[in-house]
C-alpha positions as CSV (number, residue, x, y, z in Angstrom):
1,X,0.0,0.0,0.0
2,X,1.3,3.5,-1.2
3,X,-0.2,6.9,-0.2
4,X,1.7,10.6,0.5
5,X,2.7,10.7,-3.4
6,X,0.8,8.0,-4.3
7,X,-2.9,6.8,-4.8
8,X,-4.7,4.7,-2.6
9,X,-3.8,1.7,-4.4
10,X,-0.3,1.6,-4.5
11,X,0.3,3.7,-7.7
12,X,2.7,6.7,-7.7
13,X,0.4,9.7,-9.0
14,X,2.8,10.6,-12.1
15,X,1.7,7.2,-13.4
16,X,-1.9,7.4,-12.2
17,X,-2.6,11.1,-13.4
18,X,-0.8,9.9,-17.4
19,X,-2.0,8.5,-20.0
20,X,-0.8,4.6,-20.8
21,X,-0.6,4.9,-24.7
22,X,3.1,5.0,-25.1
23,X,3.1,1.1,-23.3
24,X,1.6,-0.4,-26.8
25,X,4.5,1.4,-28.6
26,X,6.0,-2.2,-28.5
27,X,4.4,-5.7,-29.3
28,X,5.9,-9.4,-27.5
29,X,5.4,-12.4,-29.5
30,X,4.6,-15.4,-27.2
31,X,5.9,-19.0,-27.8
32,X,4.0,-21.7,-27.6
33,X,5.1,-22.7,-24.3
34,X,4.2,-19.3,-23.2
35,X,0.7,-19.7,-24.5
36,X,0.5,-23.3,-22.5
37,X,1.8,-21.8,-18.9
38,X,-0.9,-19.2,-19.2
39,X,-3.9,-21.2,-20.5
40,X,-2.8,-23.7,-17.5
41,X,-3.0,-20.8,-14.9
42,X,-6.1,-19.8,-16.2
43,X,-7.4,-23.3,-16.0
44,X,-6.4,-24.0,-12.9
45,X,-7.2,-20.9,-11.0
46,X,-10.5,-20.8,-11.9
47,X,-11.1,-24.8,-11.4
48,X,-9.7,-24.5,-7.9
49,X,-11.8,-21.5,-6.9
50,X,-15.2,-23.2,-8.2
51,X,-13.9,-26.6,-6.4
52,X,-13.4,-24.8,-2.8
53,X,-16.9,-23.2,-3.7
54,X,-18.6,-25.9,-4.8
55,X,-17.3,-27.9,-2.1
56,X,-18.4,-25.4,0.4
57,X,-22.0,-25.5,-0.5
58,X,-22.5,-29.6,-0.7
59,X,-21.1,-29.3,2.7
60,X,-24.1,-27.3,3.9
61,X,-23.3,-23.5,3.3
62,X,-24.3,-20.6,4.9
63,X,-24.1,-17.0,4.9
64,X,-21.1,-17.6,7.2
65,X,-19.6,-20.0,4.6
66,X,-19.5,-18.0,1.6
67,X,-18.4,-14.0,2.9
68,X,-16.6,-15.0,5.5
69,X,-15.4,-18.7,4.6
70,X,-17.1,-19.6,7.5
71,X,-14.3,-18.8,10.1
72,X,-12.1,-21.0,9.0
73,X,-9.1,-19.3,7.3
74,X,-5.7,-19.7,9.0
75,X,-3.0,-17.1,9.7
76,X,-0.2,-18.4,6.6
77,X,-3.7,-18.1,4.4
78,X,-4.6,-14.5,5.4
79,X,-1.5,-13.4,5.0
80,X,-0.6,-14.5,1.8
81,X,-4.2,-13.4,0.9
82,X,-3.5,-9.7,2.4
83,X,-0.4,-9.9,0.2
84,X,-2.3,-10.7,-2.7
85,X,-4.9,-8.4,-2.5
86,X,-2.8,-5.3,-2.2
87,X,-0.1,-6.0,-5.2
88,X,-1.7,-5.4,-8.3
89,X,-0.8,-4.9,-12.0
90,X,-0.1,-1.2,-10.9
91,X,2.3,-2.1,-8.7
92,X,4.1,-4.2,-11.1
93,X,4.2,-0.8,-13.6
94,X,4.2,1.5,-11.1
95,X,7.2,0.6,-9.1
96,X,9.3,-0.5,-12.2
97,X,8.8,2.8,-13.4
98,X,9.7,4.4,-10.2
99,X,13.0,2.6,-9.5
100,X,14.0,3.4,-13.6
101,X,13.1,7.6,-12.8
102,X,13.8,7.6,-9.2
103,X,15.7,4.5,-7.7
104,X,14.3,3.0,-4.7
105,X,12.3,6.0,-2.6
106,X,9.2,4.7,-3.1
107,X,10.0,1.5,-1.4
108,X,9.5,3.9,1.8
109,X,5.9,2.6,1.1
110,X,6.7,-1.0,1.3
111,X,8.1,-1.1,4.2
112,X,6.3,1.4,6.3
113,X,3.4,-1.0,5.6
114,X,4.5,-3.9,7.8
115,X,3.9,-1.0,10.5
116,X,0.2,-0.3,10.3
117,X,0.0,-4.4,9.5
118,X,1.1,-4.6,13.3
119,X,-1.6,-1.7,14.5
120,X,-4.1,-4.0,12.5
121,X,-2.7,-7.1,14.6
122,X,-2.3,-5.5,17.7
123,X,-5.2,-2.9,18.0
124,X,-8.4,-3.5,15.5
125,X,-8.5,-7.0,14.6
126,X,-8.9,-7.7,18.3
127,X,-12.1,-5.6,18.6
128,X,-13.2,-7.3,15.3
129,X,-13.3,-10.6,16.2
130,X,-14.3,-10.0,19.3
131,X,-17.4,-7.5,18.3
132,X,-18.4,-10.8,16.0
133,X,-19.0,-8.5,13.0
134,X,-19.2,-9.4,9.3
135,X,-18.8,-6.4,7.9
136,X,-16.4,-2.9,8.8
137,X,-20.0,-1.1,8.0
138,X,-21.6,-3.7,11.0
139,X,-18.8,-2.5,14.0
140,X,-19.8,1.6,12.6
141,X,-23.2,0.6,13.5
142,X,-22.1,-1.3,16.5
143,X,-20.3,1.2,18.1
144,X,-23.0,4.7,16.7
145,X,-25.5,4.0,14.4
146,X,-26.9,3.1,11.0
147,X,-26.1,6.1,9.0
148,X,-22.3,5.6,10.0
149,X,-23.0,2.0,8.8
150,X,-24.4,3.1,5.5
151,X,-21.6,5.7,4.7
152,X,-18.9,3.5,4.8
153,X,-20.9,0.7,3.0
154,X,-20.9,3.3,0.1
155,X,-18.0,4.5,0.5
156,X,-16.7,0.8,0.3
157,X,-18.2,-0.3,-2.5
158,X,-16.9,3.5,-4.8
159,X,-13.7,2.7,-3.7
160,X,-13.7,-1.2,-4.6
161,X,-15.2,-0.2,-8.0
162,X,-12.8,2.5,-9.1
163,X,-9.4,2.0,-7.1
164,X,-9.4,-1.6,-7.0
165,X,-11.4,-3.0,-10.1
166,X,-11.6,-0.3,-12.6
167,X,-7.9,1.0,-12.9
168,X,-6.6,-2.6,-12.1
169,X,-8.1,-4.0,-15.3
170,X,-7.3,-0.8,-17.4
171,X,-3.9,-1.0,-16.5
172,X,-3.4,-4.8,-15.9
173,X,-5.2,-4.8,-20.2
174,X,-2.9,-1.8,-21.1
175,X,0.4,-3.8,-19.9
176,X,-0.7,-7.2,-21.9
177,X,-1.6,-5.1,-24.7
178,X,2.0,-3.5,-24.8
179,X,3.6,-6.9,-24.2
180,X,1.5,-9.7,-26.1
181,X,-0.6,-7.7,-28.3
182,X,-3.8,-8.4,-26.8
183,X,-6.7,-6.4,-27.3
184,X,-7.5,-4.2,-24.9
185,X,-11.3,-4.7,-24.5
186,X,-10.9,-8.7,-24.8
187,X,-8.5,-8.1,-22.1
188,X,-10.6,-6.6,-19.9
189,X,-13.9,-8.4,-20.8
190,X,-12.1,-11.9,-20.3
191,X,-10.4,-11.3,-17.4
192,X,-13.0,-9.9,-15.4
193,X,-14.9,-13.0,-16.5
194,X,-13.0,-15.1,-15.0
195,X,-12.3,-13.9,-12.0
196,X,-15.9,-13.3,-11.8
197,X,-16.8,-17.1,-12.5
198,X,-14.8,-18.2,-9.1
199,X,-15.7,-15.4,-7.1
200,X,-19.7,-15.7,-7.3
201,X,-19.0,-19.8,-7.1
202,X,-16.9,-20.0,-4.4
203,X,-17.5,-16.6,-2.1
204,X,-14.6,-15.5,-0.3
205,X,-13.5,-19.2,0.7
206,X,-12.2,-19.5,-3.6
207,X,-11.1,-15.9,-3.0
208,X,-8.5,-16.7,-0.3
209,X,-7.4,-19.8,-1.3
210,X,-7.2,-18.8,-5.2
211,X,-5.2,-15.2,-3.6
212,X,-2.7,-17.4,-1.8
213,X,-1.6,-19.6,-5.0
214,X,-1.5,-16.3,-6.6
215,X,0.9,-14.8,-4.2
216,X,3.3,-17.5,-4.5
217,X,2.9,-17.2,-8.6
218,X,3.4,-13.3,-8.1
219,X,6.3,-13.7,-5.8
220,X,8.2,-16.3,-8.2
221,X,7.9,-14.1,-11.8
222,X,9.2,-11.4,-9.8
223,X,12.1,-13.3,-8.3
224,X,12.8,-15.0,-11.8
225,X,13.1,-11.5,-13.8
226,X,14.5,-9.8,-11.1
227,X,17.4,-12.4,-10.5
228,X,17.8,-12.3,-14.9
229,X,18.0,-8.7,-14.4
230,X,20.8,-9.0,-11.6
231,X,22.3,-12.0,-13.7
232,X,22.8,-9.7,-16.7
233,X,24.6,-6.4,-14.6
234,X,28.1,-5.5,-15.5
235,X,30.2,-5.9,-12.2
236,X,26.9,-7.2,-9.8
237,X,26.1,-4.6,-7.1
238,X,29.5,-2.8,-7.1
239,X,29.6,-2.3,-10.6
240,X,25.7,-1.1,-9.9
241,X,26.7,1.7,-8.3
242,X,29.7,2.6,-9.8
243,X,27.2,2.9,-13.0
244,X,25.5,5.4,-11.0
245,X,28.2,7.6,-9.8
246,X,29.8,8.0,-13.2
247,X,26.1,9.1,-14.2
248,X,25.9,11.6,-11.2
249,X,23.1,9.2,-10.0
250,X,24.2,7.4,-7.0
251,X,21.1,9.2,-5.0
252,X,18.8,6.5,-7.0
253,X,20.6,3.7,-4.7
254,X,19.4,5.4,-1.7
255,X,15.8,4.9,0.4
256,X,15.8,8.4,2.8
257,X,16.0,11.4,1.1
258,X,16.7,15.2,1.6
259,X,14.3,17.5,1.2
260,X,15.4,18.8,-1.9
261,X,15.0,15.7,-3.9
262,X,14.4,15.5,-7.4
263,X,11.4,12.6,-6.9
264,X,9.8,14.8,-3.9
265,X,9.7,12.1,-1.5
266,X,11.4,13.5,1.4
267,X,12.1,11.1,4.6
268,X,9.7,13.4,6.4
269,X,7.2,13.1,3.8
270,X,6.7,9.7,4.3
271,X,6.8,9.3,7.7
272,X,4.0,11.9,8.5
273,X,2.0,11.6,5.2
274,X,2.0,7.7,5.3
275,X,0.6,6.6,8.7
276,X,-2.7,8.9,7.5
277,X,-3.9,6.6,4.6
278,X,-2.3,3.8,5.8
279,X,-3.9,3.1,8.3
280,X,-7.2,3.6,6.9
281,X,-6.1,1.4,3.7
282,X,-4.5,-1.8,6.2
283,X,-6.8,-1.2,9.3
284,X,-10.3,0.2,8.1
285,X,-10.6,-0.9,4.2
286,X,-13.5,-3.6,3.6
287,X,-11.6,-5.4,0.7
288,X,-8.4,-5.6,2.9
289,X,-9.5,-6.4,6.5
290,X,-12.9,-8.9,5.4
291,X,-9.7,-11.9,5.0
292,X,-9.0,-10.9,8.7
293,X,-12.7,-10.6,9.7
294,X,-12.9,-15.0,8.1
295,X,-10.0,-15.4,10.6
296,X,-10.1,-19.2,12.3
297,X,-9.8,-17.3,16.0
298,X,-8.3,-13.9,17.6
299,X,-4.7,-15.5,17.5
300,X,-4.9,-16.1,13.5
301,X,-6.3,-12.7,13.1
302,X,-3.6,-11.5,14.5
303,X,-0.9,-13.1,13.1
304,X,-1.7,-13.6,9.5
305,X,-1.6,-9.5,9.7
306,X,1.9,-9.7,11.0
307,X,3.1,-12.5,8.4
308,X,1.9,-10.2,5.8
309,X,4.2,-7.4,7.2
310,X,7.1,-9.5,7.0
311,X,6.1,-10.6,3.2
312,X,6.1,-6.5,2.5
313,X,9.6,-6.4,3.1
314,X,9.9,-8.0,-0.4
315,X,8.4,-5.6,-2.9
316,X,11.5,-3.2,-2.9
317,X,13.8,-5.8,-4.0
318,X,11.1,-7.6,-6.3
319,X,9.6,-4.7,-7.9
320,X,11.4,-1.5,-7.2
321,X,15.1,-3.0,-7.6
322,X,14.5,-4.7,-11.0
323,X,13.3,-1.1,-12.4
324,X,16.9,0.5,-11.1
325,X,18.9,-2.6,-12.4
326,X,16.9,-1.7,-15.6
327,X,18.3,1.7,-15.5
328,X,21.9,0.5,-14.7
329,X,21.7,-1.9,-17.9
330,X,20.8,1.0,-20.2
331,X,24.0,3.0,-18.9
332,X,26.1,-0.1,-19.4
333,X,24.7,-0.3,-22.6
334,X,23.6,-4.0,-22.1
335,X,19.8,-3.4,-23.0
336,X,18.9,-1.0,-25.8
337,X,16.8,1.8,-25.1
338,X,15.5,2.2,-28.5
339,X,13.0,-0.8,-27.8
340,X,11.3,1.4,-25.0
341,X,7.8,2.4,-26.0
342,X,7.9,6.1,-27.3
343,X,6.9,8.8,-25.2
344,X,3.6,9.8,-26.4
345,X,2.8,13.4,-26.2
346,X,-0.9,14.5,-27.9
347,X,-2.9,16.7,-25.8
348,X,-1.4,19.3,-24.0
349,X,2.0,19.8,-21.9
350,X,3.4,22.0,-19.0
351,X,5.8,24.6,-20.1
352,X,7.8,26.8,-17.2
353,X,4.4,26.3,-15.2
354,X,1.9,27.4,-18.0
355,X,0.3,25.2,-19.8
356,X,-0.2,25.1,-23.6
357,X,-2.1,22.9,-26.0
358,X,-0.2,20.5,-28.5
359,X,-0.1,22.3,-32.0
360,X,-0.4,20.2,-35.1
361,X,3.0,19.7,-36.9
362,X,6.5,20.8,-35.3
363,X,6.2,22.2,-31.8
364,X,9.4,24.2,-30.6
365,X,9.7,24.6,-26.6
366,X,12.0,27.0,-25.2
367,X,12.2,27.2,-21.6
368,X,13.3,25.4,-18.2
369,X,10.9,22.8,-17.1
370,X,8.5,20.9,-19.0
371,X,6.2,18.3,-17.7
372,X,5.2,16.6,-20.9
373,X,2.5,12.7,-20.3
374,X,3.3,12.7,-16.6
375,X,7.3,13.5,-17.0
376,X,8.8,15.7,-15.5
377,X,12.1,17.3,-17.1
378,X,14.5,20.3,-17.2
379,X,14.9,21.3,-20.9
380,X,17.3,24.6,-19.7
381,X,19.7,25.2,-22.4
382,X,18.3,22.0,-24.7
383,X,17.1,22.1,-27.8
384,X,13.4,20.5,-27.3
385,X,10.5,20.0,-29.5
386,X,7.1,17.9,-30.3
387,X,6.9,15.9,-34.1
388,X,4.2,13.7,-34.9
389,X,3.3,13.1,-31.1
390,X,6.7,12.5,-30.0
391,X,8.7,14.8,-27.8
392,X,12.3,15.2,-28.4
393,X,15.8,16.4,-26.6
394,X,18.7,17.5,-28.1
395,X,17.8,14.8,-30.7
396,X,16.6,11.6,-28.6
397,X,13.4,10.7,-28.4
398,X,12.0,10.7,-24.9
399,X,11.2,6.7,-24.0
400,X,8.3,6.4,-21.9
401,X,9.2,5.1,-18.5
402,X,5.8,3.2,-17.9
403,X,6.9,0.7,-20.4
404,X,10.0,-0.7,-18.0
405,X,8.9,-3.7,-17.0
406,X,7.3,-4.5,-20.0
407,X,10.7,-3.4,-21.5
408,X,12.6,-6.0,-19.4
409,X,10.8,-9.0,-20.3
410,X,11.6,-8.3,-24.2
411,X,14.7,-7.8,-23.3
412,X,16.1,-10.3,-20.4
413,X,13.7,-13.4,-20.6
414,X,13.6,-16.1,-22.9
415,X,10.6,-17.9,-24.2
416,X,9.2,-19.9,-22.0
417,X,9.7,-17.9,-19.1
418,X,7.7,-14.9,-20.7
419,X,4.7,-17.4,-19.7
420,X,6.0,-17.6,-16.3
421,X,5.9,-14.0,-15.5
422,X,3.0,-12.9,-17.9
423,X,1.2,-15.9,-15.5
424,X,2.4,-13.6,-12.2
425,X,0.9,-10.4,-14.3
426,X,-2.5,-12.2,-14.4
427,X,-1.8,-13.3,-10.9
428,X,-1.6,-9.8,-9.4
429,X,-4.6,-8.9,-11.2
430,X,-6.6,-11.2,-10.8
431,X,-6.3,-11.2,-6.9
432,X,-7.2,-7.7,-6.8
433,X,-9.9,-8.2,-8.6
434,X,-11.2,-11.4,-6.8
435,X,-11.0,-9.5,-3.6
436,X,-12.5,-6.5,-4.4
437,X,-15.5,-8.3,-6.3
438,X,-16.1,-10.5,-2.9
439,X,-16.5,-7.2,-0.8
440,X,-18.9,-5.0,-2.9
441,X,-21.1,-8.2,-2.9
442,X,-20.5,-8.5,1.2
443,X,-20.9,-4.4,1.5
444,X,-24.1,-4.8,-0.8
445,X,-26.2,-7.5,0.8
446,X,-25.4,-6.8,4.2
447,X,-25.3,-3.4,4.3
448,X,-27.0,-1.6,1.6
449,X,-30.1,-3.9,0.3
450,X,-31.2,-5.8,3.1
451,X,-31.7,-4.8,6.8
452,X,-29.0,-5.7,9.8
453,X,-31.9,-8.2,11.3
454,X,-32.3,-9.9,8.2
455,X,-28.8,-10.6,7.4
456,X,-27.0,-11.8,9.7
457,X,-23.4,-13.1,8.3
458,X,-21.6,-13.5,11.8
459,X,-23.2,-17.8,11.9
């Protein structure tokens, strides 16, 4: 979970606020192998979810059973699920982006997660459990009254539509589309399809089980292309940074930084700015804390948070690191930066703080700083100009920095492995998905279309 700079989601704002076009600059031709490991995650994802469901219900289901697994799930389970839920396709863009511009400051936001991950073990899930609740909206109502209750239901399901379905499926279609080809609609229709089909089937029981798979998936795609990326440095992590110190960069190796950063992330920006959303996002958000609330007992409430904050210590070196290797490989000149997506610049950019529409034809800029799709740059002294939709310096095209990890993979891995990690794409956005999907139907029934009295989820 992200937030000072970033969105609620996880996604640094200079990716969220740009547009994605520049990612389909640049097509990936999957083998047939490639095709097979996918197909066979899809297969078997959705078969296991409808199995746990299906299971579930000869068994004797209840309301119990399918929102809250029936108070079974175990700590290993909820915290791979928490895991799960939280990294997204976004993630996998965002922070690949982020460690190629600015190194590893935004893994601040990894791991000052695993702190509000031990207020959530320590301090709410206890009054959960203990308040017997199904629902965040039911302990609102618990502890004042129904109009609390209704707010948050509302404000649950807004924020599991647009921050945790809509822009993961834009952006998980806009990355396949930029690596495979893949249409974007059929991208979007099919996979919300799918993780639709286990999600009704199985309730939240297919959604934890299928999430915990997932994170294990997620976690090994990463590892593979981030060891690849490591595999293929000049010199390992010395010659890392002494890439970076002959580029005047060696700030991008660093997690605390001054306040007059270039990526505006300041040490004190993220210790007071990220304990504000964080806490809400970890300790108060429906689609995060309803895997605590199907806890077994108090004890695996409370630890399945706490395994989850030790899994968050991950994400810098699985996500953000591979984006800075990526970086380091350009300047060594052992990936070429001529197969990064085009910056695409159609609309409008900011010039020295004004801003000014895109003309047709040859553009000339003259000025200091330009912010041109979400980039931010200082064009002092540089010959700059827009052609065609494409903004150039001093003669080099500007590359588009959302298309790094997409970059990697037709770069560093082989086919075969594409599958792997493509599988891990699907993985992380599927799980989002799955998660979100099972708590606008919980924040629904229970709290929106039928009475407190007449649904009662708790068993």
């Amino acid at each position: 979970m992200d937030t000072c700079t970033h969105t609620t989601s996880g996604l640094p704002n200079s990716i969220a606020n740009s547009n994605a076009e520049g990612i389909s600059a640049v097509s990936t031709n999957l083998g047939p192998i490639d095709s097979a490991v996918i197909v066979l995650y899809l297969i078997g994802i959705v078969t296991l979810g409808c199995w746990a469901g299906l299971r579930r219900r000869r068994a004797g289901a209840v309301g119990a059973d399918y929102f809250l697994a029936g108070g079974t799930l175990t700590w290993p389970v909820i915290g791979l699920a928490l895991f799960s839920t939280n990294i997204s396709t976004i993630h996998l863009v965002g922070f690949a982006q982020e460690g190629y511009d600015n190194g590893l400051a935004y893994g601040n936001f990894e791991w000052m997660a695993p702190f509000t991950l031990i207020v959530l073990a320590l301090f709410f899930a206890p009054f959960y459990i203990r308040s017997r609740v199904a629902t965040l909206p039911d302990f609102l109502e618990m502890r004042y009254n129904r109009p609390c209750r209704d707010w948050l239901a509302v404000l649950s399901i807004v924020a599991a539509v647009f921050m945790h379905i809509g822009f993961s499926l834009y952006m998980g279609a806009v990355l396949l589309q930029g690596m495979f080809g893949l249409n974007l609609y059929f991208s979007i229709a099919a996979t919300a399809i799918l993780t639709g089909i286990y999600t009704i089937v199985g309730g939240l029981l297919a959604v934890v089980l299928t999430e915990s798979i997932q994170s294990i998936i997620l976690v090994i795609g990463a590892v593979i292309i981030t060891a690849i990326s490591y595999y293929h440095l000049d010199g390992g992590f010395s010659g890392m940074y002494d890439t970076l110190a002959a580029a005047g960069e060696l700030e991008k190796a660093t997690i605390l930084r001054s306040a007059d950063d270039p990526a505006n992330l300041p040490w004190y920006a993220v210790f007071l700015g990220y304990p504000v959303i964080g806490i809400w996002y970890w300790c108060a958000d429906q689609t995060i804390v309803q895997r605590v609330l199907g806890a077994k007992d108090e004890n695996h409430a409370r630890v399945g948070p706490l395994f989850c904050g030790f899994i968050k210590i991950l994400p810098v070196f699985l996500f953000v690191l591979p984006g800075l290797m990526c970086y380091v490989l350009v300047q060594q000149q052992r990936m070429d930066p001529n197969q990064m997506a085009n910056l695409s610049v159609h609309e409008k950019v900011m010039l020295d703080g004004v801003e000014m529409p895109v003309s047709p034809g040859r553009m000339t800029l003259q000025g200091a700083s330009l912010l041109a799709a979400g980039k931010k740059m200082d064009i002092a002294g540089k010959q700059a100009y827009i052609e065609d939709g494409l903004l150039v310096v001093d003669g080099q095209t500007q590359k588009d920095t959302k298309d790094t990890y997409g970059f990697m993979m037709r770069q560093l891995l082989p086919v075969g492995v594409r599958g792997i990690v493509a599988a891990a794409l699907l993985a992380a956005l599927m799980s989002t998905v799955s998660g979100a999907l099972n708590s606008i139907a919980m924040s629904s029934l229970n709290c929106v279309i039928w009475p407190p009295q007449q649904c009662d989820l708790t068993g």
